[in-house]
VOPABA-432794 format. One record per residue (C-alpha): residue number from 1; residue in one letter; x, y, z. Coordinates in Angstrom, 3 decimals, m for minus. Layout:
# VOPABA-432794
+-------+------+----------+----------+----------+
| balum | seke |        X |        Y |        Z |
+-------+------+----------+----------+----------+
|   NUM |    a |        X |        Y |        Z |
...
+-------+------+----------+----------+----------+
# end
This chain:
# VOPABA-432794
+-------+------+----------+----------+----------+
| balum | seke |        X |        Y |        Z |
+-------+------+----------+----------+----------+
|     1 |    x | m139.610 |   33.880 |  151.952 |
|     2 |    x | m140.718 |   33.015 |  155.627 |
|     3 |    x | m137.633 |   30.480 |  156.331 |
|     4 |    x | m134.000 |   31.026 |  154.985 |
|     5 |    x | m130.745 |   29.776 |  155.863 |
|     6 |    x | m127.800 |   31.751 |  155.601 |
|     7 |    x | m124.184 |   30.073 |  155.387 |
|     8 |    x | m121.508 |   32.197 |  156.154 |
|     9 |    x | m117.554 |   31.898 |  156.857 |
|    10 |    x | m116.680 |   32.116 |  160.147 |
|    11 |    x | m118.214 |   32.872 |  163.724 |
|    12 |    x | m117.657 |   36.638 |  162.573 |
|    13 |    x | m119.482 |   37.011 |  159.384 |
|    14 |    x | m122.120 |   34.889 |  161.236 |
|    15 |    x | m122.341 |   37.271 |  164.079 |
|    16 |    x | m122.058 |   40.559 |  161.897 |
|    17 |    x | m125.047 |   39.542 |  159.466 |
|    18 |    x | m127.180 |   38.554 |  162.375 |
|    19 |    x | m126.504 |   41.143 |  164.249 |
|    20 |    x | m127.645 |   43.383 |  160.910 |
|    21 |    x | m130.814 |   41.348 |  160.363 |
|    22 |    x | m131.569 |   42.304 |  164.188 |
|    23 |    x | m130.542 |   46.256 |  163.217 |
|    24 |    x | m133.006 |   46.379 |  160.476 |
|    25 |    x | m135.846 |   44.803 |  161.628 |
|    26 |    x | m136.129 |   46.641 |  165.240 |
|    27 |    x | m135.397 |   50.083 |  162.681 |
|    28 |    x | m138.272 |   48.576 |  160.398 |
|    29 |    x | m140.640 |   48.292 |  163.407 |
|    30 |    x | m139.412 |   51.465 |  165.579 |
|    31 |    x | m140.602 |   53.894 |  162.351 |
|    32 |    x | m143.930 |   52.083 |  162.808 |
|    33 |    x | m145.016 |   51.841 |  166.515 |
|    34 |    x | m142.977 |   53.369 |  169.765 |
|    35 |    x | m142.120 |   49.900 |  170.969 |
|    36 |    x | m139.769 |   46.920 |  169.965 |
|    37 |    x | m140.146 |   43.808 |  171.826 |
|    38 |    x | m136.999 |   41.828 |  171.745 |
|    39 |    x | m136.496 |   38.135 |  172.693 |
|    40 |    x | m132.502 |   37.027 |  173.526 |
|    41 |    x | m130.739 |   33.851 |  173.756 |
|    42 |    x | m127.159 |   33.373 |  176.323 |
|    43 |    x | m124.180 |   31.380 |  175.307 |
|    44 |    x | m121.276 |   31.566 |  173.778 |
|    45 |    x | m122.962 |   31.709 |  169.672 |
|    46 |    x | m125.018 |   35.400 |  170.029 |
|    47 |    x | m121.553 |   36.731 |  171.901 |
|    48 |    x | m120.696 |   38.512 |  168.903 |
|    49 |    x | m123.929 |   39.574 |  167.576 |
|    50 |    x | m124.290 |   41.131 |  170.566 |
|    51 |    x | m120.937 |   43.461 |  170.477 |
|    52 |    x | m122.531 |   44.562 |  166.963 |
|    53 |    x | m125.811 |   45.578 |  168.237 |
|    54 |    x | m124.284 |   47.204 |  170.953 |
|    55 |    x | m122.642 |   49.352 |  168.895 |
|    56 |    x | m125.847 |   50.029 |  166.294 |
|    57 |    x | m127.443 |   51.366 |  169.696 |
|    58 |    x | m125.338 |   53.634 |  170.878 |
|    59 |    x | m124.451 |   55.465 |  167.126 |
|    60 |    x | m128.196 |   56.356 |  167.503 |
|    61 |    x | m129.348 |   53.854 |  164.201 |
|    62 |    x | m131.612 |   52.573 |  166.139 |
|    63 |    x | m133.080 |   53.586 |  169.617 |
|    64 |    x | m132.924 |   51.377 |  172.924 |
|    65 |    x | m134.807 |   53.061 |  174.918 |
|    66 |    x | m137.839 |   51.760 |  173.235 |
|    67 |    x | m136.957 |   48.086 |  173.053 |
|    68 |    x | m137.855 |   45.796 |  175.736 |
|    69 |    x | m136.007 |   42.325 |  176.474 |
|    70 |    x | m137.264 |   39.039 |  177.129 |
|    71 |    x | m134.478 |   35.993 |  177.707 |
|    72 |    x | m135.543 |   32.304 |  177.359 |
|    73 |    x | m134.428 |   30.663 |  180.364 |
|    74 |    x | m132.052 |   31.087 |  183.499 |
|    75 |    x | m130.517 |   28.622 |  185.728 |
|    76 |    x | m131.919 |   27.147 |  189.255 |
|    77 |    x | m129.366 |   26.172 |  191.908 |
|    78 |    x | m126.222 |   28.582 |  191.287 |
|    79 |    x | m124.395 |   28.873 |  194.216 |
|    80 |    x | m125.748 |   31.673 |  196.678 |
|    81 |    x | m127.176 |   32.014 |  199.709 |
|    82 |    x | m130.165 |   34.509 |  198.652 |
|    83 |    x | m131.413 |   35.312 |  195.171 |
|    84 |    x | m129.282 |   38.447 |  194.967 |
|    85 |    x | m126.516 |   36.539 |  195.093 |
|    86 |    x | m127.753 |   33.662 |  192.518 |
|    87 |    x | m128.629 |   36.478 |  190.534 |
|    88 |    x | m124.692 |   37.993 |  190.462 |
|    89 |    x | m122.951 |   34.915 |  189.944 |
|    90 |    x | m120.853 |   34.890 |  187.080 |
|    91 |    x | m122.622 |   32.047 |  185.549 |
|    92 |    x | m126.210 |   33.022 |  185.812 |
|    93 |    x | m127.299 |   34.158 |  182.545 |
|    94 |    x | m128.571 |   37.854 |  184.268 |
|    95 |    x | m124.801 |   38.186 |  184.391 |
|    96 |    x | m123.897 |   37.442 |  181.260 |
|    97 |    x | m126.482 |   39.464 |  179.315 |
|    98 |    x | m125.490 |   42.740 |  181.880 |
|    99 |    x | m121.499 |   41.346 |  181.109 |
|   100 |    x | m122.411 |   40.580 |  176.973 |
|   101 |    x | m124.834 |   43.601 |  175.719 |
|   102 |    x | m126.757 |   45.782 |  178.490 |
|   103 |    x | m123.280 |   47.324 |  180.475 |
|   104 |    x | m122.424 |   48.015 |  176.635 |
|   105 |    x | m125.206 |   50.072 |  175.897 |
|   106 |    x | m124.584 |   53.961 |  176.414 |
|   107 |    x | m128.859 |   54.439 |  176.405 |
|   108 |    x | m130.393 |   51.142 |  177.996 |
|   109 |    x | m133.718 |   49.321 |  177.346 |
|   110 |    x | m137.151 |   50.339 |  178.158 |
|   111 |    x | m136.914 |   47.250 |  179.975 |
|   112 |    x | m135.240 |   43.995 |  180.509 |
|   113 |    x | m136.516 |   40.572 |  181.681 |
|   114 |    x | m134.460 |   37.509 |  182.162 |
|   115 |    x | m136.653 |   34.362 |  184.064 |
|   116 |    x | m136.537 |   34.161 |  187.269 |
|   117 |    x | m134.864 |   31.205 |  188.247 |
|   118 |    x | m132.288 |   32.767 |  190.989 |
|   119 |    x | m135.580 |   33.582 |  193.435 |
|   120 |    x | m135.854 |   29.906 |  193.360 |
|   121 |    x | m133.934 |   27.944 |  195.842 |
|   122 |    x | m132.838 |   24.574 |  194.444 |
|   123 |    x | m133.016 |   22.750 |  197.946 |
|   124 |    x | m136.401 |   23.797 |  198.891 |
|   125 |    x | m137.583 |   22.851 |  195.543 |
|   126 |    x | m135.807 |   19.321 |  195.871 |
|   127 |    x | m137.639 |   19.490 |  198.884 |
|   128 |    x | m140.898 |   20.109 |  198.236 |
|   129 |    x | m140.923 |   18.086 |  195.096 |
|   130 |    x | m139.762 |   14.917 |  197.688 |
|   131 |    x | m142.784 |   15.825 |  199.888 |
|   132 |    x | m145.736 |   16.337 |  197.083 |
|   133 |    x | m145.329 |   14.369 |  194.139 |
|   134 |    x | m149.154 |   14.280 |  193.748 |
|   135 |    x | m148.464 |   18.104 |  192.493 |
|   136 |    x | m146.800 |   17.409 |  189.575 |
|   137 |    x | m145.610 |   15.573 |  186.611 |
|   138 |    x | m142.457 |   14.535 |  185.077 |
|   139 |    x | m143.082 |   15.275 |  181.402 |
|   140 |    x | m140.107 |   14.089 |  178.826 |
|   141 |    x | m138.806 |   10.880 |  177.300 |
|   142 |    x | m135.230 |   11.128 |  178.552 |
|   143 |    x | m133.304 |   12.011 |  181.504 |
|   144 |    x | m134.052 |   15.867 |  180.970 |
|   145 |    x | m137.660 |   16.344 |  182.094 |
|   146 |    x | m139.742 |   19.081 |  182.432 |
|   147 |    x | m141.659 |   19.259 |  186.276 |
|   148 |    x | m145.045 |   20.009 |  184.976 |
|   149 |    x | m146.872 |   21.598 |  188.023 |
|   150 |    x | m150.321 |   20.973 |  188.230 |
|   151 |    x | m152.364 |   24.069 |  188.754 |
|   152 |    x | m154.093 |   23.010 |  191.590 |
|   153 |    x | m150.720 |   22.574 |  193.868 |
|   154 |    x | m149.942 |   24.492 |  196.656 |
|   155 |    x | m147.072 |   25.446 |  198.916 |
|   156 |    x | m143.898 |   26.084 |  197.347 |
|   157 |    x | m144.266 |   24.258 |  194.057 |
|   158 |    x | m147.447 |   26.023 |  193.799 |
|   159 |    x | m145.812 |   29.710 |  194.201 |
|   160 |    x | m143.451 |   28.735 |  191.740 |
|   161 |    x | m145.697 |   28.188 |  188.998 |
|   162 |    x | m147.955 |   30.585 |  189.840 |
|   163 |    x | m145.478 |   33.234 |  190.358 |
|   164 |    x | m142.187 |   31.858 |  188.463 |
|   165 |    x | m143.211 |   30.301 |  185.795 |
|   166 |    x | m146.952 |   31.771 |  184.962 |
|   167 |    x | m146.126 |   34.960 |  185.604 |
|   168 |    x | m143.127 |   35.523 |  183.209 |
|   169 |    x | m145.371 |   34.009 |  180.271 |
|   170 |    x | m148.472 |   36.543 |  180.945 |
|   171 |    x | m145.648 |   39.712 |  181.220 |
|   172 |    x | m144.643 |   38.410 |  177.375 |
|   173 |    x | m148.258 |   38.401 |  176.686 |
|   174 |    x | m149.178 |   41.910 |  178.497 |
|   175 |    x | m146.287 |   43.238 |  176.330 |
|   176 |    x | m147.752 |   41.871 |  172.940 |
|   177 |    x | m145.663 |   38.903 |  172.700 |
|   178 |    x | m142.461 |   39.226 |  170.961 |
|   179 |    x | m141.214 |   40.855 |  167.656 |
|   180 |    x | m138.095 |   38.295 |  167.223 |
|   181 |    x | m136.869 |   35.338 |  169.306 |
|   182 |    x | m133.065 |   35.194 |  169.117 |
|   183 |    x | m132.464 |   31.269 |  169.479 |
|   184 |    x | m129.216 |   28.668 |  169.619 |
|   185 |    x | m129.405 |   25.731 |  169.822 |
|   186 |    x | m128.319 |   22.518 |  172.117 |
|   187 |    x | m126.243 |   19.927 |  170.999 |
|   188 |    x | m129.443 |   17.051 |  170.857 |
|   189 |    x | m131.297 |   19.999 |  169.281 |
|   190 |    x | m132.855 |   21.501 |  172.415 |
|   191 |    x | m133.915 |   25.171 |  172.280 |
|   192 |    x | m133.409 |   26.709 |  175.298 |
|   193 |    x | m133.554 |   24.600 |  178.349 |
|   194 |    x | m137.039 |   22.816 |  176.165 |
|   195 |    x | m134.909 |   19.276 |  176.570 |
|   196 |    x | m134.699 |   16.804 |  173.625 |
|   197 |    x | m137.859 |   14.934 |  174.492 |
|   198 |    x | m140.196 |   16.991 |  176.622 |
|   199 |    x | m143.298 |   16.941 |  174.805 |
|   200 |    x | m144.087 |   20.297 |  172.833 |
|   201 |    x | m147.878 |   19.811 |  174.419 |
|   202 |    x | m146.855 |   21.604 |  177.749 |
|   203 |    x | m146.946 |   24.472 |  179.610 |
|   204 |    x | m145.671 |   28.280 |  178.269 |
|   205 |    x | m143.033 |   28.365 |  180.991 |
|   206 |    x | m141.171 |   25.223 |  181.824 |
|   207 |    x | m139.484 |   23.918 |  185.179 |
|   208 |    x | m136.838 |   21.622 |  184.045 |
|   209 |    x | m134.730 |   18.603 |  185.460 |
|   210 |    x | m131.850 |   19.400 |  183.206 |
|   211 |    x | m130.252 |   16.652 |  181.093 |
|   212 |    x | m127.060 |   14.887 |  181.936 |
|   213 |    x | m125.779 |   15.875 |  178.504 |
|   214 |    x | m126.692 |   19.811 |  179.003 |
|   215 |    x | m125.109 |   19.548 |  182.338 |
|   216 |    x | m121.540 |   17.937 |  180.394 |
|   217 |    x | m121.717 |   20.594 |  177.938 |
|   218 |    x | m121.767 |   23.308 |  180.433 |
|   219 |    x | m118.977 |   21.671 |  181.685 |
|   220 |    x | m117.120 |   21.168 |  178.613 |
|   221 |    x | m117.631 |   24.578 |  177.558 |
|   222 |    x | m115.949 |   26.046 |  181.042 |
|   223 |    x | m119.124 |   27.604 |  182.679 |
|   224 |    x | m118.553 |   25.164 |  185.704 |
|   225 |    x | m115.449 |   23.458 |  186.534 |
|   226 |    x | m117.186 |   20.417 |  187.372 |
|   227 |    x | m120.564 |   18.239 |  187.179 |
|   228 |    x | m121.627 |   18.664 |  191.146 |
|   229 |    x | m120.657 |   23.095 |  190.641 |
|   230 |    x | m123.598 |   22.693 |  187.838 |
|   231 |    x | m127.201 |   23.280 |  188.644 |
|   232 |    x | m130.007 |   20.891 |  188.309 |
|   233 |    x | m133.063 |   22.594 |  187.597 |
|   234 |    x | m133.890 |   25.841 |  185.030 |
|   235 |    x | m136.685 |   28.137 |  184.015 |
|   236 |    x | m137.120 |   28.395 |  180.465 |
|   237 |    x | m139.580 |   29.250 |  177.636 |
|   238 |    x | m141.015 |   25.873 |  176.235 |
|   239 |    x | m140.264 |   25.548 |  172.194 |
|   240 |    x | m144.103 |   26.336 |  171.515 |
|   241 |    x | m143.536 |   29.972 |  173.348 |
|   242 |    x | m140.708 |   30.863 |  171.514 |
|   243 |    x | m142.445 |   30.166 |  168.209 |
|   244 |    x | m145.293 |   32.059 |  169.222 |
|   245 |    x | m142.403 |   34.924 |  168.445 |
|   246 |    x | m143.512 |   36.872 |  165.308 |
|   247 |    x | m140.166 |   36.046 |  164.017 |
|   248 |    x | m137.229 |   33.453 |  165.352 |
|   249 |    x | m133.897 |   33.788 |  164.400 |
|   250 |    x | m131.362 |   31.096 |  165.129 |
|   251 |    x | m127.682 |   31.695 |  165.332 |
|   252 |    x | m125.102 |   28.033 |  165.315 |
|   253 |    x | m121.905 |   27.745 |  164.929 |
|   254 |    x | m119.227 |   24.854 |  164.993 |
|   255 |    x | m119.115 |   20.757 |  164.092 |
|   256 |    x | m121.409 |   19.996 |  167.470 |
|   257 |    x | m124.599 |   21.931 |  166.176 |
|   258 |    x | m123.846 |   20.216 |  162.707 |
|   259 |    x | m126.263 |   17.282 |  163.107 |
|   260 |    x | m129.455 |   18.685 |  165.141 |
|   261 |    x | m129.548 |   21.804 |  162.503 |
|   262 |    x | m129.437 |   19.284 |  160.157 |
|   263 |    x | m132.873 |   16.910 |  161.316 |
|   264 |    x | m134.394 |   20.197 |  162.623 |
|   265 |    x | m134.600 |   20.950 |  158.636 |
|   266 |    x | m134.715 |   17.785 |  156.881 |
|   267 |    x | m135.795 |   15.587 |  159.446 |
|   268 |    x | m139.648 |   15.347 |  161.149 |
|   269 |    x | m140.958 |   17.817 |  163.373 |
|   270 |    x | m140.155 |   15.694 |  166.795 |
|   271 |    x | m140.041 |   16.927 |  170.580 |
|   272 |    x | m136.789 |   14.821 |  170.113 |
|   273 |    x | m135.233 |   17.709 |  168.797 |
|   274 |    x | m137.235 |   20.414 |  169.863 |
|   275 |    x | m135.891 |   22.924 |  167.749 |
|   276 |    x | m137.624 |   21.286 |  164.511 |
|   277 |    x | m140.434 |   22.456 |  165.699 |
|   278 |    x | m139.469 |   25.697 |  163.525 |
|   279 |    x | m140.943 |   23.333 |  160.543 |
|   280 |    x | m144.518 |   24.108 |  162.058 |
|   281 |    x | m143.949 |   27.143 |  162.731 |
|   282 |    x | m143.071 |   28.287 |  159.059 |
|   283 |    x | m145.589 |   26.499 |  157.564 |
|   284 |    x | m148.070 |   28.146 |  160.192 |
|   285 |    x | m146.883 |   31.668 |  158.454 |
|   286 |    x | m144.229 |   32.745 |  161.037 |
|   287 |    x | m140.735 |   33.979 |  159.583 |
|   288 |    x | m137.359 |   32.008 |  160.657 |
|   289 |    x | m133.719 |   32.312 |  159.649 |
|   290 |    x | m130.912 |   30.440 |  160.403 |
|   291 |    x | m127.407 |   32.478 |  160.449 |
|   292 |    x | m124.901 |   29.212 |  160.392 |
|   293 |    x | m121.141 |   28.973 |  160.238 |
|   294 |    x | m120.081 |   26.576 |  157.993 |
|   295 |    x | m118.864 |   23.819 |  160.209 |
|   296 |    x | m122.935 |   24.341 |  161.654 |
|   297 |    x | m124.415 |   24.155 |  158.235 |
|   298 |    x | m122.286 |   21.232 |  156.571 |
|   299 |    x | m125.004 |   18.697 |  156.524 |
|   300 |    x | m127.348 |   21.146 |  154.739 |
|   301 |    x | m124.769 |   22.018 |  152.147 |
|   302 |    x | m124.290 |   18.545 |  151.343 |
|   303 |    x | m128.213 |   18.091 |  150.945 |
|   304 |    x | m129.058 |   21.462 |  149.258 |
|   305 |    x | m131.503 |   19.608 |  146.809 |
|   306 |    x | m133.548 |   18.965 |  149.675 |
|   307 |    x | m133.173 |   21.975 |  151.093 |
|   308 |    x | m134.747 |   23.431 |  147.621 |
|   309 |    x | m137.115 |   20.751 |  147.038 |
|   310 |    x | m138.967 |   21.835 |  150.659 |
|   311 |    x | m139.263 |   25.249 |  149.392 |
|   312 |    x | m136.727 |   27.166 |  151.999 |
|   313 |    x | m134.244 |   29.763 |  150.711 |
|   314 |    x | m130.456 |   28.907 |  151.205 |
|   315 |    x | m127.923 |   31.854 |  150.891 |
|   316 |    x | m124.532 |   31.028 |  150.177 |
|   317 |    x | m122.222 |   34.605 |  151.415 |
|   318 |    x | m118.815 |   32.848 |  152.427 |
|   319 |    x | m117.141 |   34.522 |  149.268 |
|   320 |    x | m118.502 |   37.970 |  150.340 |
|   321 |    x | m116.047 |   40.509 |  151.910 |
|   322 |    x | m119.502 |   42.768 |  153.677 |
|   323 |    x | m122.880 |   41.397 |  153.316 |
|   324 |    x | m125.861 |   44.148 |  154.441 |
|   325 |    x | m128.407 |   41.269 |  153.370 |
|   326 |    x | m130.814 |   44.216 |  152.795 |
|   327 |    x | m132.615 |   42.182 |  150.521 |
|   328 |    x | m133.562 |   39.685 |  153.748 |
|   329 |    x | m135.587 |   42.394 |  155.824 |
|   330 |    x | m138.307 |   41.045 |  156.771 |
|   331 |    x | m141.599 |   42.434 |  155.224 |
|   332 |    x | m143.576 |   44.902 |  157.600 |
|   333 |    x | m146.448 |   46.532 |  157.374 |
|   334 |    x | m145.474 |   50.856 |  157.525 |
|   335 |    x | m148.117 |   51.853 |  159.695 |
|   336 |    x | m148.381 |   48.728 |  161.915 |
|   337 |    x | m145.010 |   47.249 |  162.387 |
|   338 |    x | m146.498 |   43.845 |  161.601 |
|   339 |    x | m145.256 |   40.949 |  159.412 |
|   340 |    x | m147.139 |   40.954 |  156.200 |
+-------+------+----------+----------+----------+
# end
């Protein structure tokens, strides 16, 4: 079934049967074709999925060295005077995947590719955006925009699409886009740093004027101590590139993501909350699952008759002691490695 919804206990049965969906369908594709191509997600939520895969990686079940990475988005503006040092702060999200699953890995990828949003330095961009607002757009209906770049610009908004933002989508292409998206998602049902209400028409990369509510979360979930520590700006895949993944799977856990996974399943498909764009995308043929605590999932377990009556699967395993949810592999073709 190309969408189902998985409720489990706790953060830990959430993370383990992710983390085994992620096991067998890189195994699936690895006895098919010599390369995986693997999309991840930061944040608290894929923390523990990640300590799983880890370990299916290094007992040799399936093989890293033929997996390459692709993260959605990473911050612009971390403290540092040079990229190197942007790149190494604790809070840029090329730390945390090195801290969370690549320093854990006793064989490491092929290859691994996190945006490049440390090269970028937040004051010349504030800058040049000041000094050339004929280059570009501000795309979105609320206080998180995207700056849309026009193609034409040149200078230093014009090197960073060209080279930033450009770049990074045509490497995802060059690699044959990728096998499965690992997702979250934002409090106002934002995927990545794609804010609620930047139109899903838009470019593959995004440069984005981050909302005042992502920048309170960050906050509130101790990344910075305070809003003026907290950058401005990101790189991030837009919601229509990560559905251009062959599969997405979507990890959420606790009472805040209860309402946006909510609408992003029973309500319209809205750049309000960009995430619902996952609608399209299954009825377009692509294969999504959500792996939701149940504090994340309440609203759909209350509504399960809708949940039925739109045709998507939903798999109750809070009573299970081990699930191996075998029986959700995804369907591959055996010579290929592609979704059938």
């Amino acid at each position: 079934m190309p969408f189902s919804i998985i409720v489990t206990r706790d953060f830990d049965q959430m993370s383990q049967i992710a983390a085994t969906l992620v096991e067998n369908d890189i195994a699936a594709v690895q006895t098919a074709r010599d390369e995986y191509v693997l999309g991840l997600a930061t944040g608290n939520t894929p923390s523990g999925l990640y300590k799983h895969l880890a370990k299916a990686f290094n007992a040799g079940r399936i093989d890293p060295a033929r997996v390459r990475s692709f993260n959605l988005d990473e911050y612009v503006g971390l403290p540092g005077e040079n990229a190197e040092q942007r790149t190494l702060h604790p809070q840029s999200y090329s730390f945390f995947m090195v801290s969370e699953l690549f320093a854990l890995l006793s064989r490491k990828f092929a290859e691994t590719n996190v945006p490049w949003g440390a090269v970028i330095d937040q004051d010349e961009l504030i800058a040049a955006l000041a000094s050339n607002s004929d280059d570009y757009e501000l795309r979105g209906a609320n206080v998180g925009q995207s700056v849309s770049i026009r193609p034409e610009a040149g200078g230093y908004l014009g090197w960073i699409r060209s080279e930033i933002l450009d770049r990074y989508a045509a490497k995802i292409e060059a690699a044959g886009g990728v096998d499965l998206q690992l997702v979250g998602v934002g409090g106002r049902g934002h995927i990545a740093f794609h804010e609620a209400g930047i139109p899903f028409e838009t470019d593959p990369m995004l440069l984005v004027q981050l909302d005042d509510n992502t920048v309170a979360n960050a906050v509130s979930d101790g990344h910075f101590l305070r809003k003026e520590d907290s950058p401005q700006y990101a790189v991030s895949m837009s919601a229509g590139l990560v559905f251009q993944a062959r599969t997405v799977l979507l990890v959420a856990n606790g009472e805040r993501k209860t309402e946006p996974i909510t609408e992003s399943v029973l309500g319209p498909v809205t750049a309000d909350v960009p995430i619902s764009l996952g609608q399209k995308f299954v009825a377009d043929g692509g294969y999504l699952v959500y792996v939701l605590d149940e504090a994340a999932a309440a609203g759909l377990l209350e509504r399960r008759d809708e949940v039925a009556a739109r045709g998507y699967n939903m798999v109750d395993v809070r009573s299970e002691e081990y699930t191996p949810v075998s029986e959700l592999q995804f369907s591959r073709d055996p010579e290929t490695g592609a979704l059938t």
